[in-house]
C-alpha positions in Angstrom: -141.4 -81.5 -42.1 -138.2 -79.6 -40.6 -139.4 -77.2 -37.3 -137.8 -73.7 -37.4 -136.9 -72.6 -34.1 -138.2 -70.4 -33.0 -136.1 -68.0 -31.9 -134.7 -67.9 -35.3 -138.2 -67.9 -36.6 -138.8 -64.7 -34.5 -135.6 -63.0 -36.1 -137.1 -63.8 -39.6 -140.1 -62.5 -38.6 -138.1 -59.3 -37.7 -136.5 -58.8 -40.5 -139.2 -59.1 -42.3 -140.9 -56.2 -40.5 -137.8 -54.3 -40.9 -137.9 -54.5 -44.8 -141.4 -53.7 -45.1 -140.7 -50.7 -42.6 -137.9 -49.2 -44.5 -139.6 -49.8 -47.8 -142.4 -47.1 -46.7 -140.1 -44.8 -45.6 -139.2 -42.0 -48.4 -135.3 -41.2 -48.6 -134.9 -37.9 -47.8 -131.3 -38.0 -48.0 -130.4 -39.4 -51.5 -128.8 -36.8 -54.1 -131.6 -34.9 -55.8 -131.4 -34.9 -60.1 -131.6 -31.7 -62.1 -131.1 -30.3 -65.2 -129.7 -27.0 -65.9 -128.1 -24.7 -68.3 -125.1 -23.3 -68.3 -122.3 -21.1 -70.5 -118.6 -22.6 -70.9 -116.3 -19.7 -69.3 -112.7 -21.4 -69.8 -111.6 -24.9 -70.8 -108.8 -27.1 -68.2 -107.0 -29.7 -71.0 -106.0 -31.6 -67.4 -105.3 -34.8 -67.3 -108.3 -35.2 -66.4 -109.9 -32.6 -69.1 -112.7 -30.4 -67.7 -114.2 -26.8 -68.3 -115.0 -24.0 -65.9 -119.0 -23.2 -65.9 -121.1 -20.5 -65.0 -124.6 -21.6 -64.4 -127.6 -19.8 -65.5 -128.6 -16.5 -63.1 -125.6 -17.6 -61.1 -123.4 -14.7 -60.3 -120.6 -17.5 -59.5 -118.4 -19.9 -62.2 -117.7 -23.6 -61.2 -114.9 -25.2 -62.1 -113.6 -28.3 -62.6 -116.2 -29.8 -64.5 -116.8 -33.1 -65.8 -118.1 -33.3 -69.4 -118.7 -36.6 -71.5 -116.3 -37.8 -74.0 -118.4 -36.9 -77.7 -118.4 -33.1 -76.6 -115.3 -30.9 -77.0 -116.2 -28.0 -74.6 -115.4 -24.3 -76.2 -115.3 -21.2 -74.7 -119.1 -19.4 -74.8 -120.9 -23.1 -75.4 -124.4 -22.7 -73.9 -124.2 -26.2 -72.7 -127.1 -28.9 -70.4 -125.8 -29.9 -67.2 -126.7 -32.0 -65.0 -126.5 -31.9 -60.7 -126.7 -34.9 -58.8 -126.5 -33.9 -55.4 -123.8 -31.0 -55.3 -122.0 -32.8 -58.5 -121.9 -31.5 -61.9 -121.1 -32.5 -65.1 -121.9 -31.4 -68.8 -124.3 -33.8 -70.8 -123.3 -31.5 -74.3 -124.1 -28.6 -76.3 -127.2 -27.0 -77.1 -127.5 -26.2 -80.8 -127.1 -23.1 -82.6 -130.3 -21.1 -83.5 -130.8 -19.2 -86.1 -133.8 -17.0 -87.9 -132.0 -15.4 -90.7 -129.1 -14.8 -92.7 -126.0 -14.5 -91.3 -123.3 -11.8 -93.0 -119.8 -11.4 -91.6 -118.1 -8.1 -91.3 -114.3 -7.7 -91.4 -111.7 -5.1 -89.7 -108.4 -5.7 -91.2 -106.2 -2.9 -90.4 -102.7 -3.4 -91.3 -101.0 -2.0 -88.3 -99.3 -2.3 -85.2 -102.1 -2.5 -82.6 -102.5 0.5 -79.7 -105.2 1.3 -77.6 -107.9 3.5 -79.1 -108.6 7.1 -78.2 -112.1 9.3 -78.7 -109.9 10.9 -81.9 -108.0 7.4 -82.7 -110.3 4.4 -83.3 -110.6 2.1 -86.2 -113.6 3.0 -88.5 -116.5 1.7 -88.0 -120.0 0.6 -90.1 -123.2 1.3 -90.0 -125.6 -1.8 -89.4 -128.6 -1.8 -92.2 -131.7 -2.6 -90.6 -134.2 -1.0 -92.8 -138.0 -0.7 -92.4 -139.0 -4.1 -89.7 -135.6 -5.6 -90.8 -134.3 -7.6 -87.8 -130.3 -7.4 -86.8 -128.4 -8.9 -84.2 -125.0 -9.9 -83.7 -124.7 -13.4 -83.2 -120.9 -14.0 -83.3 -116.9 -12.7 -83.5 -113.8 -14.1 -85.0 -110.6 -12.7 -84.3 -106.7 -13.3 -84.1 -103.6 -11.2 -84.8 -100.4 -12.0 -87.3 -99.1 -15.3 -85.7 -94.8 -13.6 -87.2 -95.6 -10.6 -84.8 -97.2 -12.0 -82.0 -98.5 -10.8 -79.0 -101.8 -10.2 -77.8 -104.6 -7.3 -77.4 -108.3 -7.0 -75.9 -110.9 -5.1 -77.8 -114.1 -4.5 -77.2 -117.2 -3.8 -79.9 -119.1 -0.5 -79.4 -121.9 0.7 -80.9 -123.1 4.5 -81.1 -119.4 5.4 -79.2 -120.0 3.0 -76.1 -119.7 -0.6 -75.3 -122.0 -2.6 -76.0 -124.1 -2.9 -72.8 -123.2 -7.1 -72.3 -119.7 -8.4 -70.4 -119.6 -10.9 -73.7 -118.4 -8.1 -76.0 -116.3 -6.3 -73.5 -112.8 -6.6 -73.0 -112.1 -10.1 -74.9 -108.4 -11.2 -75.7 -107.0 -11.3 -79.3 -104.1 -13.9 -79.2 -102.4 -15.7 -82.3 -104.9 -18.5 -82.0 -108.1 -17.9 -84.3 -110.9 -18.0 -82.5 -115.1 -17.9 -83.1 -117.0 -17.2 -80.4 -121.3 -17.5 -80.9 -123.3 -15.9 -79.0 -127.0 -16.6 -80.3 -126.8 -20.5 -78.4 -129.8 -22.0 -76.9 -131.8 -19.7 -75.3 -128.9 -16.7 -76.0 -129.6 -14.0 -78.6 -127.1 -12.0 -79.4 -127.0 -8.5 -79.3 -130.3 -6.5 -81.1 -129.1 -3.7 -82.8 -131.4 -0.8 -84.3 -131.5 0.7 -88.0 -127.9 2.5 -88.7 -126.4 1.6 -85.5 -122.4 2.4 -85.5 -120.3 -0.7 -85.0 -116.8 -0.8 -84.4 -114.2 -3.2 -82.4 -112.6 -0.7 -80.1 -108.5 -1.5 -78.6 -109.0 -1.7 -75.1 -104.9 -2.5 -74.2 -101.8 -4.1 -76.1 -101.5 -7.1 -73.3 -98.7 -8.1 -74.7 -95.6 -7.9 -77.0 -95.8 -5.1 -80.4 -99.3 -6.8 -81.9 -100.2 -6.3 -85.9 -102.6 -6.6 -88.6 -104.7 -8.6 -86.8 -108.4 -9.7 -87.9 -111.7 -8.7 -86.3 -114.8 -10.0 -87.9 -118.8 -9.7 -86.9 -121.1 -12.0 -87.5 -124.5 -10.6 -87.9 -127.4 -12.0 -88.4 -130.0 -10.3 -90.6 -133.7 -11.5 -90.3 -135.5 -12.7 -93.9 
């Protein structure tokens, strides 16, 4: 039988102590996990790719987020993320919800484009919500003629004002077609009431002698 001595036996013993010690003892310190949602304000291709986020009830956008490789961040996702510690990164998309049918609407002018006036807008439509009919808009489409170029912002009015949410006001029409949803996760749109007037207003020609660009509305009408 081998003898331990035992001043080494007295630094196992130690250790020992020590282990059982620190197991007891919560950490305080280690980077807290959480789950939150967020929208998808812009989109950095990199190397490395990432997407600028603004958090939910956050008045602030982080950028430089990490997102995993099966989801292709675009602009307006409502997207889970997840913080460890003070790091972010987007887990992936929350799925589209929808209640009813949706309908687009199309504004087509054939035109160069200028800003609109009180006495110089394009026309607009009135949005049939009859009886308990439900209507919201859910989503835009837009782009201008790709042999003209340039670029314009509009944004959609209803009843002669903006439509009282930042995600309709003052978004940029380039050559590129692009769909923007707005009825994501937890998002729904914008409500409208029976006979509403809906129009895409010109805010400014941002660049170059825009024409005959396309504006179209999803709306969503309940069954």
């Amino acid at each position: 039988m081998t003898t331990l001595d035992p001043a080494l036996l007295r630094w196992i013993r130690k250790l020992a102590d020590d282990i059982v010690t620190a197991a007891n003892v919560p950490v305080s310190n280690a980077p807290k996990f959480s789950i939150d949602s967020a929208t998808v304000v812009s989109v950095q291709p990199g190397p490395p790719a990432s997407a600028t986020v603004n958090v939910a009830g956050s008045s602030t956008d982080i950028p430089n987020v990490r997102f995993l490789g099966s989801y292709a961040p675009t602009v307006g996702d409502l997207v889970m993320c997840a913080w460890q510690g003070s790091d972010l990164f987007i887990l992936d998309k929350v799925a589209v919800t929808q209640t009813g049918l949706v309908v687009p609407h199309t504004w087509a002018p054939l035109t160069t484009v200028t800003p609109g006036t009180v006495t110089t807008f394009w026309p607009g439509m009135f949005v049939p919500a009859p009886g308990t009919q439900t209507a919201r808009l859910v989503g835009l489409a837009f782009v201008t003629n790709a042999w003209d170029g340039g670029s314009f912002s509009f944004s959609m009015y209803v009843n002669g004002l903006p439509i009282p949410d930042t995600r309709f006001q003052n978004i940029t029409v380039t050559t590129s077609p692009t769909v923007q949803w707005f009825n994501q996760g937890a998002a729904s749109g914008y409500s409208f009431s029976a006979d509403d007037y809906l129009l895409p207003f010109v805010e400014s020609v941002i660049s170059g002698a825009p024409a005959n660009p396309s504006i179209t509305a999803y709306i969503e009408y309940g069954l």
